[in-house]
C-alpha positions in Angstrom: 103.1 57.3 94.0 105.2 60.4 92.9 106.8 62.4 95.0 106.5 64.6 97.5 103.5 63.0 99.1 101.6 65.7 100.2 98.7 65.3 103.0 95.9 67.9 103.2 93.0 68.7 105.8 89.8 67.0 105.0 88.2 70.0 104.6 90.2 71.5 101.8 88.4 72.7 99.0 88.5 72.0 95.3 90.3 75.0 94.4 92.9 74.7 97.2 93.6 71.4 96.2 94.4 72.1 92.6 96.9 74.7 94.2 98.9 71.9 96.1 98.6 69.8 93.1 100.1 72.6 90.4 102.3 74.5 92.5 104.2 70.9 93.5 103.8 69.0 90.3 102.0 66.1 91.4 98.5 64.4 90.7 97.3 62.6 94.1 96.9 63.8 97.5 96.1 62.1 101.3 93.4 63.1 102.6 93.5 62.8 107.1 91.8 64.4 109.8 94.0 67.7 109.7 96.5 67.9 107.1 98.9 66.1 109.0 101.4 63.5 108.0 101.5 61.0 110.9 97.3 60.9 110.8 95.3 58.0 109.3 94.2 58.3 106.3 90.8 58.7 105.0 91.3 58.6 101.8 93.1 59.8 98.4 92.3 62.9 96.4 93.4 62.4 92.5 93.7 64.8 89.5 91.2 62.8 87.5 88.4 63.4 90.6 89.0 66.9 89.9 88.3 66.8 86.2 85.2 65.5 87.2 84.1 68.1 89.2 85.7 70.8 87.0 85.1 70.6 83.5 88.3 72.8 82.9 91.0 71.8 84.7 94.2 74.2 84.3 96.6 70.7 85.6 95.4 69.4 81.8 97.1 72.9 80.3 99.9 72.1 82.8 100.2 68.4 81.4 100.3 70.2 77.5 103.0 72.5 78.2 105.2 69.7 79.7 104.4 67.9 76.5 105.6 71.0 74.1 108.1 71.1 71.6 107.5 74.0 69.6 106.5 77.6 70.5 103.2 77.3 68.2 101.5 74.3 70.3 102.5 76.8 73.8 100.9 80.1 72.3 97.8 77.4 71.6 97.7 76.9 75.5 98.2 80.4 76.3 95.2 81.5 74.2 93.4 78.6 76.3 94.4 80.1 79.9 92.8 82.9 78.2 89.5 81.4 77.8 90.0 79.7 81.3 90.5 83.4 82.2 87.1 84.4 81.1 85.1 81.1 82.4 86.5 81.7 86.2 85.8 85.3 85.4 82.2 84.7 85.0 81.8 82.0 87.3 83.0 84.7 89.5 85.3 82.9 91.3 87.6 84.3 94.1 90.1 86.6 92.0 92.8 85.4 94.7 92.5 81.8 93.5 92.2 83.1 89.6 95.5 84.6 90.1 97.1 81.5 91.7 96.0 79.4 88.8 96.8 81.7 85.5 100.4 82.3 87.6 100.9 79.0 87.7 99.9 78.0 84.1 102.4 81.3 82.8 105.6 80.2 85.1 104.7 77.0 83.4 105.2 78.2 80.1 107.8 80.2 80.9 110.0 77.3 82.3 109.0 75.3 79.1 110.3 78.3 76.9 113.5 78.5 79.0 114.2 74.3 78.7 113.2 74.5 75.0 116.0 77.2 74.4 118.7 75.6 76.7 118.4 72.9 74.1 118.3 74.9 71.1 121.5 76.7 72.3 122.3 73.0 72.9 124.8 73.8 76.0 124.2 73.6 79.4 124.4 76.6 81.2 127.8 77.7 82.7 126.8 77.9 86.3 123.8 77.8 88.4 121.0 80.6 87.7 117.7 82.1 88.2 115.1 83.5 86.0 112.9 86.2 87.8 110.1 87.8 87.1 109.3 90.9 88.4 106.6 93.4 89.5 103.1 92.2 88.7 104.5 89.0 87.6 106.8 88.3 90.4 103.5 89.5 92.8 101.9 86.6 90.8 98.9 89.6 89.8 99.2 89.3 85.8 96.5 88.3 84.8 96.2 89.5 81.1 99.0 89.5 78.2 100.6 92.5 79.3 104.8 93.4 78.5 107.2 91.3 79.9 109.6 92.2 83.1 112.0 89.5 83.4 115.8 89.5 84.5 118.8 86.7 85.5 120.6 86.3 88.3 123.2 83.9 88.1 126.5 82.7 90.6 129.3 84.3 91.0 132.5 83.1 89.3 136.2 84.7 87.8 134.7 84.4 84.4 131.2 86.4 84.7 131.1 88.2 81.3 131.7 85.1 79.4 128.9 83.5 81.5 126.6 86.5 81.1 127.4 85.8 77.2 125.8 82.4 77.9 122.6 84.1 79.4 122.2 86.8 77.3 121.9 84.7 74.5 119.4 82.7 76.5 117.3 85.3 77.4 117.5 86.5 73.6 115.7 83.6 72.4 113.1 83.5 75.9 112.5 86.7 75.3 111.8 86.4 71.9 109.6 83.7 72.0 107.2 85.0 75.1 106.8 87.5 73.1 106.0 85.0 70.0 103.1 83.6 72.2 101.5 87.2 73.5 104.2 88.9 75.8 105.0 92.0 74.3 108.7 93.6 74.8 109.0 95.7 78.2 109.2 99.2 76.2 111.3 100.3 78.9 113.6 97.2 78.1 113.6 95.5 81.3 114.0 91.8 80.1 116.8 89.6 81.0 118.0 90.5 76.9 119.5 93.7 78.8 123.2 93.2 79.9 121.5 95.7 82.7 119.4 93.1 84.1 121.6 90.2 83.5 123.9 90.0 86.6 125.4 87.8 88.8 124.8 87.7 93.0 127.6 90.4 93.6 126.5 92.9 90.6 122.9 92.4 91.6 123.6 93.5 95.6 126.0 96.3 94.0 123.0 97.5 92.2 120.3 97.3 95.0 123.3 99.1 97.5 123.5 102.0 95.0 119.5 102.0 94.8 118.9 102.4 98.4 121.9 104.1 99.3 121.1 106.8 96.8 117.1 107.2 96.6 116.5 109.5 94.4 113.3 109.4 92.3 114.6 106.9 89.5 116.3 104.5 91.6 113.4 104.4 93.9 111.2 104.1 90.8 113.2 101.0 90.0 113.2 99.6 93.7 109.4 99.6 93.3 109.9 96.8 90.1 112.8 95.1 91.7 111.8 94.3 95.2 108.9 91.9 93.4 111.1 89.6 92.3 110.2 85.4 91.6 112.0 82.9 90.6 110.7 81.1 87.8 113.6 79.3 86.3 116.6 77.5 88.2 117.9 77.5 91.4 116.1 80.3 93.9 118.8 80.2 96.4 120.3 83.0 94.6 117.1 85.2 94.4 117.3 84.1 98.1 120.8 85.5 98.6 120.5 88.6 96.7 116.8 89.4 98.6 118.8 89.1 101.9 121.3 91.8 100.7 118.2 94.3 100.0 116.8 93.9 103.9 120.3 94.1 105.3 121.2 97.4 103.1 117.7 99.1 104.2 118.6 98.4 107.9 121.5 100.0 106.9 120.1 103.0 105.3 116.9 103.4 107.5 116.2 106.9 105.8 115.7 105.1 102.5 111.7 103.6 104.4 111.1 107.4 104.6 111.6 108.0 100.9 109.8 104.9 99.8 106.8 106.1 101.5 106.8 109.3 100.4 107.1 107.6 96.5 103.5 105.3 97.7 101.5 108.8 98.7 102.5 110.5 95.4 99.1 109.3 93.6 96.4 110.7 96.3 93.0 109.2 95.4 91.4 109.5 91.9 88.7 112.1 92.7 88.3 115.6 91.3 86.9 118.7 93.4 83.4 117.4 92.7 84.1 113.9 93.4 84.6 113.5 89.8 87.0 110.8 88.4 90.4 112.3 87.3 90.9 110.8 83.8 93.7 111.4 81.3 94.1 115.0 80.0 95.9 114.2 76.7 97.0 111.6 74.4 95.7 108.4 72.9 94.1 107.6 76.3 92.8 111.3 76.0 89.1 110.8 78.8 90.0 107.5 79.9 90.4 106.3 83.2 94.0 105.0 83.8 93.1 102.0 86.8 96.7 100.8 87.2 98.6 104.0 88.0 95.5 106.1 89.7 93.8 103.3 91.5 96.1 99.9 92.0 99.5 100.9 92.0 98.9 103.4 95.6 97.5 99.9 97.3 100.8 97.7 95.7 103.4 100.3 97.1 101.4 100.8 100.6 101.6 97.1 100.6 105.2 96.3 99.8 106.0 99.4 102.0 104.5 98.3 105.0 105.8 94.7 104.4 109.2 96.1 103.8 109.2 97.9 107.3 107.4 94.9 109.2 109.4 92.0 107.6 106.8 90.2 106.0 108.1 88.3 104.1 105.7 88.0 100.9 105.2 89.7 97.6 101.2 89.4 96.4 99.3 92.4 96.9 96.3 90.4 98.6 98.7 88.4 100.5 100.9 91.3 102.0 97.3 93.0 103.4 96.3 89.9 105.0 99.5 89.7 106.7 99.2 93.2 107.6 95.8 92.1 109.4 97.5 89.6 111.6 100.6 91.5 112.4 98.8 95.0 113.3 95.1 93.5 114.2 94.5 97.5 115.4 94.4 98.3 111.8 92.3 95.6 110.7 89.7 97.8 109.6 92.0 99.7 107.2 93.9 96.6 106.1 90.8 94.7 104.8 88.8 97.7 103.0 92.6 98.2 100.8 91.9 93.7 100.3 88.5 94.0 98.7 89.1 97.2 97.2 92.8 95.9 95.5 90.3 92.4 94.7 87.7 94.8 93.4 90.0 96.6 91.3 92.2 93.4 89.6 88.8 92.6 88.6 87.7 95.4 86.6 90.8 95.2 85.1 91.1 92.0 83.6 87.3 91.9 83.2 87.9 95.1 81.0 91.2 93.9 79.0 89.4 91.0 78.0 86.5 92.9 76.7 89.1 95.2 74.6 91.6 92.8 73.9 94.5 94.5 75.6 96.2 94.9 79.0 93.2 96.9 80.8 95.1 99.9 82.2 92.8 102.9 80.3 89.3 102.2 81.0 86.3 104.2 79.1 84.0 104.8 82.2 81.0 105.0 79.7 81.3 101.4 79.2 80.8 101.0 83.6 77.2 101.1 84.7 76.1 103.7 87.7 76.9 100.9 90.2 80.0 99.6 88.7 81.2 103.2 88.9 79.6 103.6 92.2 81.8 100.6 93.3 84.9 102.0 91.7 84.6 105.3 93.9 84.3 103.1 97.0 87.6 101.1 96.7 89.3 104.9 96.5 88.3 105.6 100.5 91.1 102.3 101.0 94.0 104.4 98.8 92.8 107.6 101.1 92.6 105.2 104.4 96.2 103.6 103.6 97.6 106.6 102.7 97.0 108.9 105.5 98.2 105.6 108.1 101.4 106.1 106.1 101.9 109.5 106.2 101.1 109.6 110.0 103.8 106.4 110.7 106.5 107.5 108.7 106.1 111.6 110.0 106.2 112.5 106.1 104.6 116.0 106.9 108.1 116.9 108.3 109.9 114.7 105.7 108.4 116.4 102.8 
């Protein structure tokens, strides 16, 4: 049997189980009373039991990708995630577990892309490193083929620009070739292709230090990408090691919690003077309803915000708020209304970039039926709820 040999509860579910499976590589679990190792066993759990119950098993596109050799056969698999996408959509599945599995399938591809250029460069890379993804992707939420946000961290040595050569040239051909298969190029040019974003474990805590020492608006704006950081690629130690930097320069900086919250209350909710939904005034987007910036994004920085300042220690969306629930029961209420409203939301989202083909930001409220939109408005009472609990713990009337 492969290793590790992973025991599970009786009671898991189907979905959980393909979880364990993907997320440590292996095909067979033990089943005993309560998930524990030194219990009898009641049986084994295999892949193929799974593919019988599940018709479309994503640990079959996981099998495919280890199998690729060429960019062509991954941008096959990715257009097949895609059409996993829309089954789970409409079998209405938990969009928590959806997001678990696409995740899963990308990072997949990703590391594939990565191994299949280490051996085009054919050299092995200098030092240890890691490949991170950031924001939505490194919160595991990127559902749809939206622009990449990538970076490298790698050790520490006396010759680092000769090893950032290395990576750059790496990340040149990674880069390239996500895109190749449906991830378009960050316009804003954060990609591990950027000698900005390519750094070692002492440039990377240099940069974070200047971030949160100085917060004005753009390094603030950049703290909200890079403190959502996963490692994809290589060793995650040194994601480890750099992340431990960031919470020892904020106790450090304590003033620099106050500016972050005032950065997650600067989109109030979406509603005009006549509870009327505030859409875009201009542009190509000109009437459309922008869901990301107006509607999402105030429940991701609330999240990370209050995660930050209670050292939790996770970077989903979904997952910080139910952390939040246990930590601060008293605000259960609040915490759980921003869950289903930030579930709610993903949902419309990728329900509506599939429909148009693109990443589901600008939404044309005609297409939303009365109780859709009804819905929509509902999940903005969390962004008010959140909001005003931040502004009242962090004292921003008298910060502002």
């Amino acid at each position: 049997m492969s290793s590790p040999v992973i025991c599970v509860s009786e009671n898991i579910t189907v979905a959980e189980a393909q979880i364990v499976m993907l997320k440590n590589k292996i095909t067979h679990l033990c089943i005993t009373q309560s998930g524990k190792n030194k219990e009898e066993i009641k049986g084994v759990l295999s892949e193929h039991d799974i593919i019988l119950i599940r018709e479309n098993n994503p640990s079959v596109l996981i099998k495919q990708i280890k199998r690729s050799v060429a960019i062509d056969e991954l941008k096959k698999i990715r257009i097949q995630t895609g059409d996993l996408l829309k089954r789970y959509l409409f079998q209405d599945l938990d969009i928590d577990f959806i997001c678990k599995i696409i995740s899963e399938i990308n990072n997949a591809i990703t590391a594939r892309i990565i191994d299949l250029a280490i051996e085009k460069l054919n050299e092995k890379p200098p030092v240890s490193f890691s490949w991170i993804s950031l924001g939505s992707q490194g919160r595991k939420e990127q559902l749809l083929l939206t622009d990449q946000d990538n970076a490298i961290i790698f050790e520490d040595t006396n010759d680092n620009e000769k090893n950032r050569n290395y990576f750059l040239k790496l990340a040149e051909i990674v880069t390239k070739n996500l895109h190749e298969i449906g991830f378009e190029y960050c316009p804003a040019n954060m990609m591990a292709s950027n000698k900005d974003w390519c750094l070692s474990t002492a440039e990377w805590k240099e940069k974070y230090h200047h971030w949160i020492s100085k917060p004005i608006p753009e390094n603030i704006m950049h703290c909200t990408i890079f403190f959502d950081i996963e490692t994809i690629y290589g060793d995650k130690n040194l994601e480890k090691e750099v992340y431990h930097s960031i919470e020892e320069f904020i106790h450090e900086y304590p003033i620099f919690i106050n500016y972050l919250a005032l950065n997650s209350t600067q989109n109030p909710p979406p509603l005009g003077f006549f509870r009327q939904f505030l859409l875009e005034a201009s542009g190509e987007q000109k009437e459309q309803f922008d869901i990301k910036a107006r509607a999402m994004m105030p429940l991701v920085d609330a999240a990370r915000l209050l995660s930050i300042s209670l050292q939790i220690n996770e970077k989903n969306t979904l997952k910080r708020f139910q952390e939040l629930i246990v930590k601060e029961p008293q605000n259960q209420e609040i915490y759980t209304l921003c869950l289903e409203a930030y579930k709610t939301l993903l949902k419309y989202r990728t329900k509506y970039g599939l429909h148009k083909n693109n990443s589901g930001r600008f939404i044309d409220l005609d297409t939303m039926d009365k109780s859709e939109k009804l819905k929509l408005k509902e999940c903005f009472k969390a962004i008010k709820e959140i909001q005003s609990l931040v502004i009242h713990r962090f004292k921003l009337a008298n910060f502002m």
